[in-house]
C-alpha positions in Angstrom: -93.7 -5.4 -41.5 -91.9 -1.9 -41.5 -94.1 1.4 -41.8 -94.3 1.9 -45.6 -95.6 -1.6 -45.9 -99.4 -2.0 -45.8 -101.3 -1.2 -42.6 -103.1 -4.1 -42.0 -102.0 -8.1 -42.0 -102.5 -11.0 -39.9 -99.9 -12.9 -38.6 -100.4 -16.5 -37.7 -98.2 -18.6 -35.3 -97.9 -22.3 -35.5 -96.0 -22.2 -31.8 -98.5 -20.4 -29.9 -101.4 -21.7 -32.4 -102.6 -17.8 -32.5 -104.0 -15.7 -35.2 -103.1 -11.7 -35.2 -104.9 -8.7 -37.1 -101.7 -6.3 -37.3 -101.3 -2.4 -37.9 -97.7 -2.3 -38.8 -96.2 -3.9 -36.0 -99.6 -3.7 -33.1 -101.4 -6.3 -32.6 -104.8 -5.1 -33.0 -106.3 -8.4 -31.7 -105.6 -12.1 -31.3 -107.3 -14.8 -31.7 -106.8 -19.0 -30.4 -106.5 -21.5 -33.9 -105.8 -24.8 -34.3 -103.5 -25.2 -37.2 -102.6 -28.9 -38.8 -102.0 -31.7 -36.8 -99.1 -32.8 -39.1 -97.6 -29.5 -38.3 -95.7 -27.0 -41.0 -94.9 -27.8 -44.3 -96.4 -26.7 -48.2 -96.4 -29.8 -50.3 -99.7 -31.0 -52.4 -101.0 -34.1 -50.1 -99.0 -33.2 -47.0 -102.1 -32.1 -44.9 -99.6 -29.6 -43.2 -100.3 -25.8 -42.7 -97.8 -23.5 -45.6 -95.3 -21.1 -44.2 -94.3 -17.7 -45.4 -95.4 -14.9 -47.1 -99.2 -15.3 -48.3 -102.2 -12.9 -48.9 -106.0 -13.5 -48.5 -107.6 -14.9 -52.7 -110.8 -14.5 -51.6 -113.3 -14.2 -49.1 -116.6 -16.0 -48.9 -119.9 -16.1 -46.6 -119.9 -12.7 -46.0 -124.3 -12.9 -46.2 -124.1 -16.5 -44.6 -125.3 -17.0 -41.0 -123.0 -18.0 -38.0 -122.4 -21.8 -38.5 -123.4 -21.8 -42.2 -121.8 -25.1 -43.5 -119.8 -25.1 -46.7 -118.4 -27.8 -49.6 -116.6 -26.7 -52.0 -116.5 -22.8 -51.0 -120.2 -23.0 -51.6 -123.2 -22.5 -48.8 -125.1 -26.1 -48.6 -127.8 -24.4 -47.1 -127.5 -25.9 -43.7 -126.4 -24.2 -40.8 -124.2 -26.6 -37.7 -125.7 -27.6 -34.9 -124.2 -30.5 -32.3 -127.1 -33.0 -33.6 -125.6 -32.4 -37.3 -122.4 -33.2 -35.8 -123.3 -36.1 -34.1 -124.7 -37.5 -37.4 -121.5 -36.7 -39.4 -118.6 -37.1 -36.9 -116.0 -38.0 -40.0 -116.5 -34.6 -41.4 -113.7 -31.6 -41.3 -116.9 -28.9 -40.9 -115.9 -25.6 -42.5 -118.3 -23.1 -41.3 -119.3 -19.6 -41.1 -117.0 -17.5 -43.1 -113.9 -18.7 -45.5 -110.5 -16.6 -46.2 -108.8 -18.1 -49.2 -105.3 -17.9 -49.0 -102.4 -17.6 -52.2 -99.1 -17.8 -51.6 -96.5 -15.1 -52.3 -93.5 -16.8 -52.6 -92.6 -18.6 -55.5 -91.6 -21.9 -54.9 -92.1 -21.9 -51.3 -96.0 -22.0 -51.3 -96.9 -20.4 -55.2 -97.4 -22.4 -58.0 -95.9 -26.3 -58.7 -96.2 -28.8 -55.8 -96.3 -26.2 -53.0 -99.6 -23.8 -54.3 -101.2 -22.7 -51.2 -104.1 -21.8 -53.1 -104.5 -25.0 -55.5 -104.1 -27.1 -51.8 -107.3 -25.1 -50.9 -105.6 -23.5 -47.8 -108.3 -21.2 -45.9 -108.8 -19.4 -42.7 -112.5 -20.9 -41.6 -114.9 -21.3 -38.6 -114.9 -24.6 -37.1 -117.7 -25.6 -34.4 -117.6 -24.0 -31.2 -116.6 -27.6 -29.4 -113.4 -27.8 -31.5 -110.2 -27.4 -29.0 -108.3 -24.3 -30.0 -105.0 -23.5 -29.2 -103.0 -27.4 -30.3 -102.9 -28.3 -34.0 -105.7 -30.6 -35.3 -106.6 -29.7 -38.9 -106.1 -31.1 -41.8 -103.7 -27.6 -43.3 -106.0 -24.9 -42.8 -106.3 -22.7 -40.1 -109.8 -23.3 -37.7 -111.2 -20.3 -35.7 -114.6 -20.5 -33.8 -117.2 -19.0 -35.8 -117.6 -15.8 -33.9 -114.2 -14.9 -34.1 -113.8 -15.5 -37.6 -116.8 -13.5 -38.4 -115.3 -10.9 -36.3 -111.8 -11.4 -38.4 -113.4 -11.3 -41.4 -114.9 -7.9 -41.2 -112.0 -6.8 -40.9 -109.8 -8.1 -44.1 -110.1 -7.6 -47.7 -109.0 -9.3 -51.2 -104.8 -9.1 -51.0 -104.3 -8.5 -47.9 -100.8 -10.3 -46.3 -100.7 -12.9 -44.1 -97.5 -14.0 -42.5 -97.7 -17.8 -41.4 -94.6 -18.5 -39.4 -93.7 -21.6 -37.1 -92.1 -19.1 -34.4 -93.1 -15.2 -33.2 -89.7 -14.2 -33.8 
């Protein structure tokens, strides 16, 4: 990301499994994720985590509490707690705050069989006993739900994300 190019992006790393809020070229902060336990790739059905050039669709939760549980991009009203998980160990928990993600680049991970945002790619909160830092989503990328509140606050409607396999 050179100097005219917007300020602020995050920059994901499926090698190092870290999220990064960037100004220009400084990491501002980093984060631990777990990205998809199939590793990289952008097809529908692939349950892999889309390279390239993205930006942030939408953001959702920003009133919802920390470990508010959603379905469908929607609050259910409950908020996560061990016990809940204990009673639903099959689910994939998406919690606390979500960052929708489009791709940018047109037939990589934008429209066809590779749309990021039609595979309902997001940046979420996961429960706090989730391993960070090795791959085991299903695509998206999981952050523990304080740091993804704390991400959140930060980022806005179009703002880049660059999801790349290495840092270089």
């Amino acid at each position: 990301m050179s100097e005219s190019g917007p300020a602020l992006w995050l920059h994901i790393v499926l090698a190092d499994q870290t999220l990064s809020l960037m100004n220009h070229d400084t990491a501002l902060r980093r984060w631990p994720v777990s990205t998809a336990a199939r590793g990289a790739g952008e097809r529908m059905g692939s349950y892999q985590t889309p390279r390239g050039w993205h930006r942030i669709r939408a953001l959702i939760g920003r009133e919802a509490p920390e470990g508010a549980v959603f379905v469908g991009r929607r609050w259910t009203g409950e908020s996560h707690t061990p016990a809940l998980g204990r009673l639903h160990p099959e689910r994939d928990w998406i919690l606390s705050r979500i960052l929708w993600l489009c791709g940018s680049e047109r037939g990589r991970n934008r429209l066809g069989t590779v749309d990021t945002q039609r595979r309902y790619i997001y940046i979420h909160g996961t429960p706090d006993e989730v391993p960070l830092g090795i791959p085991g989503s299903k695509g998206c990328v999981r952050m523990h739900n304080a740091d993804v509140i704390e991400l959140f606050d930060h980022c806005h409607p179009g703002m880049p994300v660059w999801i790349t396999e290495n840092a270089g």
